[in-house]
MMTF fields as JSON, N, C-alpha, C and O atoms, coordinates in Angstrom:
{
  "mmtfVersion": "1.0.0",
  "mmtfProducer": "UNKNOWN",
  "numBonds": 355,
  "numAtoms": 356,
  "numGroups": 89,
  "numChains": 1,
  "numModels": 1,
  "chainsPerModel": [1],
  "groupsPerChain": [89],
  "chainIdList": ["A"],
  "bondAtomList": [4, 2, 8, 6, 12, 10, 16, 14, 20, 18, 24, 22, 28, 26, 32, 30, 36, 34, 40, 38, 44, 42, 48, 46, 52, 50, 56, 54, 60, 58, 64, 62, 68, 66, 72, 70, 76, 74, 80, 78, 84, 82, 88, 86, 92, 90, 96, 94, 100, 98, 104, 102, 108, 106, 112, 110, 116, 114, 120, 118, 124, 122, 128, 126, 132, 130, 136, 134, 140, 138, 144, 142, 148, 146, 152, 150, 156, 154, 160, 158, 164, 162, 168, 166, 172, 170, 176, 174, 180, 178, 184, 182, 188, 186, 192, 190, 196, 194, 200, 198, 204, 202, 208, 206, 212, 210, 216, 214, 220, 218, 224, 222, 228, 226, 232, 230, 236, 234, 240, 238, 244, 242, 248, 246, 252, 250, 256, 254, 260, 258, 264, 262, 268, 266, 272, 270, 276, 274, 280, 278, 284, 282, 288, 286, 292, 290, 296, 294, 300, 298, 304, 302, 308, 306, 312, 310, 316, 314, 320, 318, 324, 322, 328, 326, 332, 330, 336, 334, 340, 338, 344, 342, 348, 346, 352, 350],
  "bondOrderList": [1, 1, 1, 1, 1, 1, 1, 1, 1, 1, 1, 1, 1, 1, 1, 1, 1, 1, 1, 1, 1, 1, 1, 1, 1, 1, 1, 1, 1, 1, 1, 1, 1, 1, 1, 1, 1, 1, 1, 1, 1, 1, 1, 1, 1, 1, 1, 1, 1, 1, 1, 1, 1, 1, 1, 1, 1, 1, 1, 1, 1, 1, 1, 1, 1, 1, 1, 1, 1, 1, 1, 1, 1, 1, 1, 1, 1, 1, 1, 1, 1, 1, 1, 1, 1, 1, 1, 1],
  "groupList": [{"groupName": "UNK", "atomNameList": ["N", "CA", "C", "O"], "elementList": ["N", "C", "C", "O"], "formalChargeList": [0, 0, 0, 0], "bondAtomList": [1, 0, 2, 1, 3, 2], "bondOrderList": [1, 1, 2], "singleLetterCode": "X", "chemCompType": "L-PEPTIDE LINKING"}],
  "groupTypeList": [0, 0, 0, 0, 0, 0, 0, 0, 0, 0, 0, 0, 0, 0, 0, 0, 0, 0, 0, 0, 0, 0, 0, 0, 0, 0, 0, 0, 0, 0, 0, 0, 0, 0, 0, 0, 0, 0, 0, 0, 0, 0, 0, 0, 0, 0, 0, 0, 0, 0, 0, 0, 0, 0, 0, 0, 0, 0, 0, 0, 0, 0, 0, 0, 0, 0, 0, 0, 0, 0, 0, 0, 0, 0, 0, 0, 0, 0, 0, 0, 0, 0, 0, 0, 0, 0, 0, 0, 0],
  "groupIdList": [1, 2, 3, 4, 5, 6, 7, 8, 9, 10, 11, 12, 13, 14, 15, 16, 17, 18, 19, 20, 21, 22, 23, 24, 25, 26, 27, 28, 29, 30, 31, 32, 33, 34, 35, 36, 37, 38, 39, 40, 41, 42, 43, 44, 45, 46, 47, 48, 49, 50, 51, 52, 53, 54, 55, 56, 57, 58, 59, 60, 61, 62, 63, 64, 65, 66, 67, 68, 69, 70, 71, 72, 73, 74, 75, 76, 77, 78, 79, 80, 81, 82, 83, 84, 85, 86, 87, 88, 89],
  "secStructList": [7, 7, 7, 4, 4, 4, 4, 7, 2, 2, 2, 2, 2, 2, 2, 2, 2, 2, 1, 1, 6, 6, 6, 7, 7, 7, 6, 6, 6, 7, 7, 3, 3, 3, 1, 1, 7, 4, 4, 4, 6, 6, 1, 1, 1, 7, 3, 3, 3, 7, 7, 7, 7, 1, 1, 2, 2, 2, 2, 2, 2, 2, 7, 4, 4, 4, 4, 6, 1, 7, 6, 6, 6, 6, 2, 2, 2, 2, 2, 2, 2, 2, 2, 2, 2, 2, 2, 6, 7],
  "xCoordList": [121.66, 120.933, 120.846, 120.398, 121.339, 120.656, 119.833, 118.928, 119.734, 118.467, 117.254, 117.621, 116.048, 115.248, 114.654, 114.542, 113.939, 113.61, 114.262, 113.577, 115.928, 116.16, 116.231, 116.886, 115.707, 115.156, 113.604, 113.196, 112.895, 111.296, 111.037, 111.054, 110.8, 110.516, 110.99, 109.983, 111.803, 112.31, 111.516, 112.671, 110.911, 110.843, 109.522, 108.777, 109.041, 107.143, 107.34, 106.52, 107.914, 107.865, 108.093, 107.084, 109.133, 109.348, 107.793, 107.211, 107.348, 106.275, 105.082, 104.432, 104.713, 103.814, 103.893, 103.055, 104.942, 105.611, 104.802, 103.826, 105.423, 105.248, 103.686, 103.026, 103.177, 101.409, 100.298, 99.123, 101.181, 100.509, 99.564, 100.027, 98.793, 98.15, 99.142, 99.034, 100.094, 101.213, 102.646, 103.487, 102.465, 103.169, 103.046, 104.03, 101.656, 101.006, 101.706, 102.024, 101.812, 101.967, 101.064, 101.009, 100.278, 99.139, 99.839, 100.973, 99.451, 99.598, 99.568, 99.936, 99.1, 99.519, 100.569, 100.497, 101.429, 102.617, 103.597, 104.659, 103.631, 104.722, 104.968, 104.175, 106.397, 106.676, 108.397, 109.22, 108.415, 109.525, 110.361, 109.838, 111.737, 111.779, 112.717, 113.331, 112.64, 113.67, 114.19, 113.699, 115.311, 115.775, 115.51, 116.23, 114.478, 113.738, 114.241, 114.869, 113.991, 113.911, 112.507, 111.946, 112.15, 110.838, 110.411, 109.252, 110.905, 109.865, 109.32, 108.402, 109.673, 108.621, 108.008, 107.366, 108.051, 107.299, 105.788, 105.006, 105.292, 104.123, 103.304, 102.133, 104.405, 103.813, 103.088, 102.97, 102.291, 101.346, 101.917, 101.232, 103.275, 103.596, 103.47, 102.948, 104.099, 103.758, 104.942, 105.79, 105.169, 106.804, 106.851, 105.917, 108.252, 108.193, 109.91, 110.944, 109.708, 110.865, 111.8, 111.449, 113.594, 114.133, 114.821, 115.562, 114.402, 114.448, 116.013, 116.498, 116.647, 117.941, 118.524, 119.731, 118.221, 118.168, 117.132, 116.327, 117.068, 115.872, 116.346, 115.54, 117.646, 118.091, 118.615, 119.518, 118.179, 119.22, 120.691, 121.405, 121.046, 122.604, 123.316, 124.148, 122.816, 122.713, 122.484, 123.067, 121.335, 120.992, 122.02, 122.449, 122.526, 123.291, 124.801, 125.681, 124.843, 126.427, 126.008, 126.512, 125.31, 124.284, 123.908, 124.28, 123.241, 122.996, 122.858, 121.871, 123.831, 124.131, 122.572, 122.359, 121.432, 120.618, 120.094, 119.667, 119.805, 119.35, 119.803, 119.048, 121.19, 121.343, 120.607, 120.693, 120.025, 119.62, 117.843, 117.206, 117.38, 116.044, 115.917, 115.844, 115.931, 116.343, 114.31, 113.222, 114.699, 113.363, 112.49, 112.039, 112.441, 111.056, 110.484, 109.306, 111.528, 110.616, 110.193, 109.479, 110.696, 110.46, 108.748, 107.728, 108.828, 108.002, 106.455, 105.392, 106.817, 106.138, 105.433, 104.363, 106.082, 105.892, 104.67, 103.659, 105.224, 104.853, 103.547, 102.605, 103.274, 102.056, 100.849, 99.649, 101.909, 100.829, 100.305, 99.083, 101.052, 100.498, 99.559, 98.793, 100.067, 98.89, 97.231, 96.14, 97.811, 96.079, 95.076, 93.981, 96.321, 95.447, 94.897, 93.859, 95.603, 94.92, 94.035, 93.232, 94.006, 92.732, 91.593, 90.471, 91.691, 90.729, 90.126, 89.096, 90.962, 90.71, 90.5, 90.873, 89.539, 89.134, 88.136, 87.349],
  "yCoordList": [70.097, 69.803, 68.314, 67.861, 67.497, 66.367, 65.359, 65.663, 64.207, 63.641, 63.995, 63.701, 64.522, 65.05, 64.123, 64.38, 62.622, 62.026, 61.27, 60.765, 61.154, 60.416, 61.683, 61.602, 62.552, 63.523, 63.882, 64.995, 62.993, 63.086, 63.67, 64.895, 63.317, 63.81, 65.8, 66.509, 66.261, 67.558, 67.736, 68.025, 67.825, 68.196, 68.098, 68.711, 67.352, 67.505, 68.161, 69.044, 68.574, 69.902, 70.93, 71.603, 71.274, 72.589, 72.706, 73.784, 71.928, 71.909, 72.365, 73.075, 71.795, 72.324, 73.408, 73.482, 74.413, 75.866, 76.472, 77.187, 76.033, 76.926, 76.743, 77.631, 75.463, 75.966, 76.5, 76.866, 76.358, 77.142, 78.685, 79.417, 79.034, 80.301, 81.804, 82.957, 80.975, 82.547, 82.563, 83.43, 81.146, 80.575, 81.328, 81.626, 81.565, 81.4, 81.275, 81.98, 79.487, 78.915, 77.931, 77.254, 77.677, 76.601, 75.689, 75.667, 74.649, 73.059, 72.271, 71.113, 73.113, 72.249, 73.238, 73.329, 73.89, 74.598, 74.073, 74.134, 73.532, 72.782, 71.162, 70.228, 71.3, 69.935, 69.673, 70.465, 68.504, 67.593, 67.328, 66.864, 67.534, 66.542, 65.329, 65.422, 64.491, 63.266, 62.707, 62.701, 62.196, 61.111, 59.816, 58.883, 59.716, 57.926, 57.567, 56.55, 58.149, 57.504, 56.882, 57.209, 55.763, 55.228, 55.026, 55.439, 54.395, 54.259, 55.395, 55.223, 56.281, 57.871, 58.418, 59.412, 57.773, 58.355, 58.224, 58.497, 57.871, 57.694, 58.762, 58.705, 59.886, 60.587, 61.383, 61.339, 62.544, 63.341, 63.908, 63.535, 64.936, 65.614, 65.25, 64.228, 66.365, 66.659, 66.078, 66.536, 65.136, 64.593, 64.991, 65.047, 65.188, 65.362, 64.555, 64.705, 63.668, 63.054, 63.113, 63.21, 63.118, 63.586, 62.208, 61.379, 62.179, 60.966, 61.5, 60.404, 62.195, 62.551, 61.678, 61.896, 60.915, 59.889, 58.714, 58.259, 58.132, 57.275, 55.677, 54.801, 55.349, 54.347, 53.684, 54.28, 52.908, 52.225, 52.499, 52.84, 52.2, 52.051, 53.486, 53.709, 54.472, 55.71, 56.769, 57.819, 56.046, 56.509, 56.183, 57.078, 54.945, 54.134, 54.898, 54.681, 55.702, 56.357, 57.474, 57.69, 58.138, 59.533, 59.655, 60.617, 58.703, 58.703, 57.281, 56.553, 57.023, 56.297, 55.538, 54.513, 56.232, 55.611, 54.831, 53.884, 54.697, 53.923, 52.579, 51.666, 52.275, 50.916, 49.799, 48.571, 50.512, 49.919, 50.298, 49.331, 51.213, 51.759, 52.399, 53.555, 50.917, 51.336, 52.193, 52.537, 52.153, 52.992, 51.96, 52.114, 50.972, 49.963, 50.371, 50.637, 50.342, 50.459, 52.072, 52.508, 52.566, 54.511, 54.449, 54.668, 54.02, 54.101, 53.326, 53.764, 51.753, 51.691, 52.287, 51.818, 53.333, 53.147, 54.846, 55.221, 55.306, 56.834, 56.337, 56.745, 55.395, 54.827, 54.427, 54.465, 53.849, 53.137, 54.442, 54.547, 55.418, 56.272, 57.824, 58.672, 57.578, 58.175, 57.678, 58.235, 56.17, 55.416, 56.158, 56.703, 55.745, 55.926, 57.339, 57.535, 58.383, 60.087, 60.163, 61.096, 59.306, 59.252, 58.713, 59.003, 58.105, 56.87, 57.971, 57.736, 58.863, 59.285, 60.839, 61.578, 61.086, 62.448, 62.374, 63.309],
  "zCoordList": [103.995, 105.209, 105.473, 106.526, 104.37, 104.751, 104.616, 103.84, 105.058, 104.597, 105.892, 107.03, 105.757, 106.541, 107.046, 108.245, 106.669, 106.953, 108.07, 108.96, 108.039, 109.252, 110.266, 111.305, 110.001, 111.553, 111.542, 111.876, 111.188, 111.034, 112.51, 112.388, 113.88, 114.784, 114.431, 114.417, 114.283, 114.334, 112.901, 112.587, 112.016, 110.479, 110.651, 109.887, 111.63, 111.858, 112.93, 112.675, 114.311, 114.906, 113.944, 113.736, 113.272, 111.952, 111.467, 111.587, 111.091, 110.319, 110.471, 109.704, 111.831, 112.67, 113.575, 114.474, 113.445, 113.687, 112.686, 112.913, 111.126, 110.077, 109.706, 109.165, 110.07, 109.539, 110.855, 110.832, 111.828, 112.968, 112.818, 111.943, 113.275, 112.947, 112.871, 112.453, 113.535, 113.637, 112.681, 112.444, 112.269, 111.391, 109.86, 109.183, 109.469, 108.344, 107.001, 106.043, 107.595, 105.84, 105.874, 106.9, 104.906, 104.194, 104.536, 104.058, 105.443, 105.451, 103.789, 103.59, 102.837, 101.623, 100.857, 99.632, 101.502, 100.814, 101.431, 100.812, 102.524, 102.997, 102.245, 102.126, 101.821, 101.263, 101.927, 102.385, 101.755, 102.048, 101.028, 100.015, 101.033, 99.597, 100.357, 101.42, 99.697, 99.982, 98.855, 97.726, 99.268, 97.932, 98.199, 97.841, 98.83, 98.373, 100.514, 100.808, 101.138, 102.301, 103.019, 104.066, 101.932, 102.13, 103.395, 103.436, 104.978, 105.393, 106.067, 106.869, 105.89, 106.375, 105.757, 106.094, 104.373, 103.338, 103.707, 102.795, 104.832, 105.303, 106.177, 106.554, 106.412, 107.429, 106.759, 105.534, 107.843, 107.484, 106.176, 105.223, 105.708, 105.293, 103.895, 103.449, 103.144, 101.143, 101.205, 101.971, 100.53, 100.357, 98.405, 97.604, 98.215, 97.275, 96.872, 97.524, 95.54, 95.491, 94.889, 93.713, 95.017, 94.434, 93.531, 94.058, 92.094, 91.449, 90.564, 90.28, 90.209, 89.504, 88.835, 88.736, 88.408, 87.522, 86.884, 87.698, 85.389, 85.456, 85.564, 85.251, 86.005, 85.561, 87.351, 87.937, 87.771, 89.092, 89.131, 90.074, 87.507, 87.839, 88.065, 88.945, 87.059, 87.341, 88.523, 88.789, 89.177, 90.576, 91.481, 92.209, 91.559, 92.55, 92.602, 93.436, 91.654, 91.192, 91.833, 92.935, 91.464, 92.019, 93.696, 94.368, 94.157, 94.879, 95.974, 95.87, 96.898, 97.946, 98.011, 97.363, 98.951, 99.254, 98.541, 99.201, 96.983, 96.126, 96.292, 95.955, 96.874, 96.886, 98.15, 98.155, 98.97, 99.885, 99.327, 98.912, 99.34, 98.776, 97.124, 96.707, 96.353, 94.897, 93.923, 94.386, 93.038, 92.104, 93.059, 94.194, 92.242, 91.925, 93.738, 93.981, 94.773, 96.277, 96.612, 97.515, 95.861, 96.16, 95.468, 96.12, 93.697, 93.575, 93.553, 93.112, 94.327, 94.389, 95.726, 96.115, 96.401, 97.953, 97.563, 98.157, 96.643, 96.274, 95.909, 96.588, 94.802, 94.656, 95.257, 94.987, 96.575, 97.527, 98.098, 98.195, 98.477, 99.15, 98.417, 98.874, 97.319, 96.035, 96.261, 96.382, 96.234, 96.406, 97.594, 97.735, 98.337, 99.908, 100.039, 100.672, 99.426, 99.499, 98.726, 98.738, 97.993, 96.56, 97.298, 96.882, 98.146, 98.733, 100.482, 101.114, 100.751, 101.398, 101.677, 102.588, 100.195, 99.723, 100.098, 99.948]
}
C-alpha cells in the first residue's frame, strides 16, 4: 500500500469512516503503521512504527526513507509525542 502518511488527508477520512457509529471500530483500535515518516507523526491517529532494523546503516539498506528521516529523528519525534499524551491525560 505504501507509505500512508504521504496520503494523510485520505487515511484520516478512512479513519473517521471506521470509528464512526456505523463504522464500529474503537478510535483506540485503529493504528497507522509507518516507517518513520515523521512529520505526520503528529496527527490525531495511533501511529505505530516500523523500526526493522536497530542500526542506521542497516536501516538505510532496508529501508530508503531512513536516509533522509534516520533513528535518532523517528525516535526522538515518537518521544516528543509520548510526552505530550502523557501530559495530556
Amino acid at each position: 500500500m505504501g507509505q500512508p502518511f504521504h496520503n494523510i488527508d485520505n487515511v484520516i477520512k478512512a479513519s473517521a469512516i471506521m470509528v464512526h457509529e456505523q463504522g464500529h471500530f474503537s478510535p483506540r483500535k485503529v493504528t497507522v503503521s509507518t516507517s518513520g515518516f515523521v512529520p505526520q507523526l503528529g496527527t490525531q491517529l495511533l501511529a505505530a512504527a516500523s523500526l526493522n532494523a536497530r542500526t542506521d546503516e542497516v536501516r538505510n539498506w532496508i529501508m530508503t526513507i531512513n536516509r533522509k528521516e534516520n533513528l535518532n529523528l523517528l525516535l526522538g519525534t515518537l518521544r516528543g509525542e509520548l510526552n505530550l499524551r502523557k501530559k495530556n491525560k
